[in-house]
C-alpha positions as CSV (number, residue, x, y, z in Angstrom):
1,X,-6.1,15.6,91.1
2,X,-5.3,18.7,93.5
3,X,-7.7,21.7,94.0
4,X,-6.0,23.7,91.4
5,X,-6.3,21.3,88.5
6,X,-9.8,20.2,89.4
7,X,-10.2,24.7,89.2
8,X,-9.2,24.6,85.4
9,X,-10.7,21.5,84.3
10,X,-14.1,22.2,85.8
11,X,-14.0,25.6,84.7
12,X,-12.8,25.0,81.2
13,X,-15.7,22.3,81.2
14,X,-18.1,24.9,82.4
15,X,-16.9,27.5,79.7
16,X,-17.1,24.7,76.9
17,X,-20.8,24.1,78.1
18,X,-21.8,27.9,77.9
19,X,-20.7,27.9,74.5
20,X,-22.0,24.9,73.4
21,X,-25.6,26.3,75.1
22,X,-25.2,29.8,72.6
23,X,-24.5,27.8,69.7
24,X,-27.5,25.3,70.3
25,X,-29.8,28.1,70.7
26,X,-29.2,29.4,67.1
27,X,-29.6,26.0,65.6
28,X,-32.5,24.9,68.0
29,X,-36.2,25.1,67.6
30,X,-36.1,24.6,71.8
31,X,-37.0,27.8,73.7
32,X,-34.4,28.2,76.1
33,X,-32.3,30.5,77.9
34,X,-29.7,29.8,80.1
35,X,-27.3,32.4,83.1
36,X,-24.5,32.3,85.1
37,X,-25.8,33.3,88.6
38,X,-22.7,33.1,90.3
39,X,-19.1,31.7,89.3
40,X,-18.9,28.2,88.7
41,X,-22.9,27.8,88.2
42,X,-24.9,27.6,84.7
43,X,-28.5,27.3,84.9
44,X,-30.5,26.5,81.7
45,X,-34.3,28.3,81.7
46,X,-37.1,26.6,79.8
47,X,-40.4,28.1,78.3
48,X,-42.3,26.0,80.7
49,X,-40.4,27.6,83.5
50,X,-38.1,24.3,84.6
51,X,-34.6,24.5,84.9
52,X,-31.3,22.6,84.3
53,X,-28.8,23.6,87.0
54,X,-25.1,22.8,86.2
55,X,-22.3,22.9,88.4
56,X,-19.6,22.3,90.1
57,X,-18.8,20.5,93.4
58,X,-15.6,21.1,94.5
59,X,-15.5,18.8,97.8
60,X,-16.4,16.2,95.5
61,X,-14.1,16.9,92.4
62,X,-17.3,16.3,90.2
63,X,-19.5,18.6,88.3
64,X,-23.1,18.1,89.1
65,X,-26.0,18.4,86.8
66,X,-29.4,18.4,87.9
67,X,-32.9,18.2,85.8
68,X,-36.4,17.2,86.0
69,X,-35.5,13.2,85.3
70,X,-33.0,13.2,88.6
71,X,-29.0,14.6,90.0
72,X,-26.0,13.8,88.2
73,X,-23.2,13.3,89.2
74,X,-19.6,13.7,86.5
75,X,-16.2,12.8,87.5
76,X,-13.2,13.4,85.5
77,X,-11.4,10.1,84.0
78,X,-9.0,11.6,82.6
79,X,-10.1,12.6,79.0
80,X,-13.7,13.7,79.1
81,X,-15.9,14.2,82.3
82,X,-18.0,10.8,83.0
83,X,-21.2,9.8,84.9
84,X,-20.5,8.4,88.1
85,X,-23.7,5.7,87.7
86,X,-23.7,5.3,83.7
87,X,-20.3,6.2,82.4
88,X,-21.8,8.1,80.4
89,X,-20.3,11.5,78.4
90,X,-21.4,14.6,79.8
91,X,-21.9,16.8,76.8
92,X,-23.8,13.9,75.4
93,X,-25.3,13.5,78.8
94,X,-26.4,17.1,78.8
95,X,-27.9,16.9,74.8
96,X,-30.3,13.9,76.0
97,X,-31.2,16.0,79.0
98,X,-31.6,19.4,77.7
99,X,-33.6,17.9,74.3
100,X,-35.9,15.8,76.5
101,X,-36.9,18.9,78.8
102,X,-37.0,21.4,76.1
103,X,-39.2,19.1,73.8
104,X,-37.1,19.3,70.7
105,X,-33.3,18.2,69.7
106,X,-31.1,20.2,71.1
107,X,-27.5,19.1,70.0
108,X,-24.6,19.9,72.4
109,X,-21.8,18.0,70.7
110,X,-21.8,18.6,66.8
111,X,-20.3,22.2,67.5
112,X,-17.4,20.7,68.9
């Protein structure tokens, strides 16, 4: 994949997660917030004051997510965006992530 193409995948990706974090926050009994500091970068606010940092790594070709439980790493395959360790989905990914540091469900996919 060239520069440009990783560009609009990551970016669509990253626009897809933004939405998916307003519609989550309607239907959630989670406190969270979440910002876009600076192109390319989403971070996810919780009421005890962590974070969930999402972004993307262009050197790499990967977007990177990382939480309290550890750095991940997500590589496209193609179709959806994958775990480089697990192989696992990343708006699943990010559902189990967000819902296990907010303290309640917080459901990512359904919307889509």
């Amino acid at each position: 994949m060239n520069e440009s193409e990783f560009e609009a995948l990551s970016g669509a990706a990253l626009a897809h997660i933004e939405a998916a974090f307003e519609a989550a926050m309607d239907d959630s009994a989670a406190e969270l917030d979440f910002e876009t500091p600076a192109v390319g970068v989403i971070e996810l606010q919780f009421a005890d004051g962590s974070r969930i940092v999402v972004n993307r790594h262009g050197a790499a070709q990967e977007i990177w997510v990382a939480a309290k439980s550890g750095g991940f790493h997500y590589r496209w395959d193609g179709a959806v965006w994958r775990d480089t360790r697990d192989g696992s989905e990343l708006m699943s990914a990010l559902s189990r992530l967000v819902s296990a540091q907010a303290g309640a469900a917080v459901d990512l996919v359904s919307g889509e």
